[in-house]
N, C-alpha and C positions, 0 to 999 in steps of 0.2 A: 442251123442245127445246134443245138444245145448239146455244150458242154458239160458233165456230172462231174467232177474231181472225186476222184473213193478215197476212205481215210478208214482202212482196215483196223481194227483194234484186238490185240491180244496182250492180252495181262497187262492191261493200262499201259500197252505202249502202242505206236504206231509202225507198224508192219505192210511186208506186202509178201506172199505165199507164190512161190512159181509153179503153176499148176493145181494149185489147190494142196501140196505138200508141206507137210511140219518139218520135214528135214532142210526144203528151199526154203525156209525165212530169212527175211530181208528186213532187219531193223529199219525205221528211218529214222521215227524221232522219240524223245521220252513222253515228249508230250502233246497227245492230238487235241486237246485244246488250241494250242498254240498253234499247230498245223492249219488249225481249222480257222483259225484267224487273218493267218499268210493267207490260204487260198480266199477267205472273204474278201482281204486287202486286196487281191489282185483280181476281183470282179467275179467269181464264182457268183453265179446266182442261185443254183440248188448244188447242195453237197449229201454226199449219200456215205453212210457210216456204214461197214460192213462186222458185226460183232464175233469173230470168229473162235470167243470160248464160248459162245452161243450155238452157233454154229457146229462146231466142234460136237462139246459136251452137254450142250443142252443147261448152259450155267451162267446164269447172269451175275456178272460181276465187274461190269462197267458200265452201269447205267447210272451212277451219280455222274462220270467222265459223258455221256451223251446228254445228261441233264444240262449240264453244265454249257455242253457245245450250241445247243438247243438256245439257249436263254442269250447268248454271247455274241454270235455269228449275226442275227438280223435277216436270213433268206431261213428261206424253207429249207429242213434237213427228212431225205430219206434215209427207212433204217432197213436193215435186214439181218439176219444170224439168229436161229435158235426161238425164233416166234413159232409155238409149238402151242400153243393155251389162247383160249380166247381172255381170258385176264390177264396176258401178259402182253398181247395185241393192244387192252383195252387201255394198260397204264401205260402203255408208249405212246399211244396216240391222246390221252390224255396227259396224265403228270409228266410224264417226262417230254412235252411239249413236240414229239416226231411230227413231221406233216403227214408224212404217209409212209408203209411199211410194208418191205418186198417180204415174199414168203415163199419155198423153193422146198423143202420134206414134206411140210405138213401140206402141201396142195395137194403131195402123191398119198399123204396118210390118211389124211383126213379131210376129204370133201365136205363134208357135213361141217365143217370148219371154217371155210372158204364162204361158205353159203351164208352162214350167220354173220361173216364178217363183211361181207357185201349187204347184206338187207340192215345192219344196223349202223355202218359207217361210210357206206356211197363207196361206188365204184371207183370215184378217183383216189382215194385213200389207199385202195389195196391192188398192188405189184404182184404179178406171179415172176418168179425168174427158172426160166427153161435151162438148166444148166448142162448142155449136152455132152456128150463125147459119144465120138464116132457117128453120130445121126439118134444117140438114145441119151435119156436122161438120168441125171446121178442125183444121188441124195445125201443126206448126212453128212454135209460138207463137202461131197462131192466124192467121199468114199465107196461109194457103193454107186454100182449102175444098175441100172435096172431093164427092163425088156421093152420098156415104154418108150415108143419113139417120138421122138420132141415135137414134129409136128403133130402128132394124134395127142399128144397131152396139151400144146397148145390149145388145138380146139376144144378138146372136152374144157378146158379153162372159158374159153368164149361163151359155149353153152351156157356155163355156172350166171354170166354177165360183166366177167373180166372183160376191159378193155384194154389194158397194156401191159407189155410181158416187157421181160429183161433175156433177152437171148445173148448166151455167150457158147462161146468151144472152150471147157475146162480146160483143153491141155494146150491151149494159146495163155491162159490168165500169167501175167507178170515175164511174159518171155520176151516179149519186142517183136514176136513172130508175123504179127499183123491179124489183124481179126479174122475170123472167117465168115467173108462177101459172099460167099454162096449159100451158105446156110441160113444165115442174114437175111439175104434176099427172099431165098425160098418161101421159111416162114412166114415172113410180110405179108408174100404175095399169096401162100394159100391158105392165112387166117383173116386178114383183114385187117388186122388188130394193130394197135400202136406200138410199137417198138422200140423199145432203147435198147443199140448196140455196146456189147465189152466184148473186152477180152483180148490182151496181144496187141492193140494201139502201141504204136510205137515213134510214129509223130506225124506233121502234114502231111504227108505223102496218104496214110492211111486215112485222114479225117477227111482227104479230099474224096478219096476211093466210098467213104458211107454217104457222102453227101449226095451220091449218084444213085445212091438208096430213098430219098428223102418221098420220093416221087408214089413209094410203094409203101411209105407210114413209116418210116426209121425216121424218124425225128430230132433223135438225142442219144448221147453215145457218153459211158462213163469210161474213165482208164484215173490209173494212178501212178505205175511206174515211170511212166514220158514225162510227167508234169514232176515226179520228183527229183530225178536227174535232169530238169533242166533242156528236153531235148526240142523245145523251141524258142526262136530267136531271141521271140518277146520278152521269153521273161528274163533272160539278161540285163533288158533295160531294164524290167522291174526290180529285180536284185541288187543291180546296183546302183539304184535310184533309192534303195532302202539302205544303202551304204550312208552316200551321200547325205542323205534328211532323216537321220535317225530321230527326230520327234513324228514320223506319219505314225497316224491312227486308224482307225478303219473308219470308212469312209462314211457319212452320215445317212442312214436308210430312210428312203422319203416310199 
């Protein structure tokens, strides 16, 4: 199963939100460049940027900061927050070099949206993320819920020729609570579709619990706050092996 490390970004800094709330912010670093170079140095092979004054406000104002991450890192970087426009879809998959771009308001706003960004840039390109709470899905950063239940929006997404969603439970996001394996699974199993698991990852014990998922198309699972505190073994060697040999570089991309 594939690992996604998230590298939340608000006002050029790196963050992580408990719940989807402004008032739970969790600074980590000033700078997600740098961020984003640790987790490359320590084997990330896709990293996923979640642009949360995009998100938020609908305001881009870190996309030299994802250009930047983009050109630097060496894997494939997913993006998501505040892709509302098919021009603003178009320069993130172009200039500003994103692999591919999750998209979570404007699937519920705008189908007609979804549709041209699947017939002009292929299926694998574009992410929907089903961002549920309680069995229904939110919008606007996750402010607003709405009537639409996450399975029924899943599939009308399949319809469109989506192939893989990002399912999480909003009010697990940044808590250690653990994901939620039923919802998880449900979905999976009655869209068919490819799966990447968030949300409440809180360390082995959970990555082992989605791996039991794999079977029914979970595939790959993103989290941020376990890998920021440190909350497996590994990366103690890793951290203090960058004590020790403070000339490593990041690793050469073949």
């Amino acid at each position: 199963m594939l690992v996604i490390p998230v590298i939340d970004i608000k006002n050029g800094k790196s963050v992580r939100t408990v719940e989807g709330l402004e008032d739970k912010t969790i600074y980590y670093s000033e700078s997600p460049i740098n961020l984003a170079r640790l987790l490359r140095k320590e084997n990330a092979k896709v990293i996923h940027i979640t642009d949360l004054d995009g998100a938020y406000y609908g305001v881009r104002k870190n996309d030299t900061i994802i250009s930047e991450i983009t050109s630097s890192v060496g894997v494939p970087v997913q993006l998501g927050g505040g892709i509302r426009s098919y021009e603003t879809a178009s320069r993130l998959l172009g200039e500003l070099g994103v692999y591919r771009i999750v998209i979570g308001t404007s699937a519920i706003d705008n189908i007609d949206l979804i549709q041209r960004l699947l017939e002009d840039f292929g299926k694998n390109k574009i992410v929907i993320s089903v961002d549920a709470r309680n069995g229904y899905v939110t919008k606007d950063g996750w402010s607003n819920l709405t009537n639409i239940k996450a399975v029924d929006f899943a599939l009308g997404m399949k319809s469109l020729g989506v192939e893989r969603i990002i399912y999480q439970d909003v009010s697990r996001v940044g808590s250690l609570t653990g994901p939620d394996i039923e919802g998880t699974k449900e979905i999976a199993v009655q869209t068919g579709l490819k799966v990447t698991a968030a949300g409440g990852v809180s360390g082995y014990k959970d990555l082992k619990a989605l791996l039991e998922l794999e079977k029914y198309g979970v595939d790959s699972v993103m989290m941020s706050r376990a890998l920021y505190e440190n909350r497996f073994p590994c990366q103690a060697i890793w951290r203090e092996q960058e004590k020790i040999d403070t000339s490593l570089d990041l690793p050469e991309i073949k």
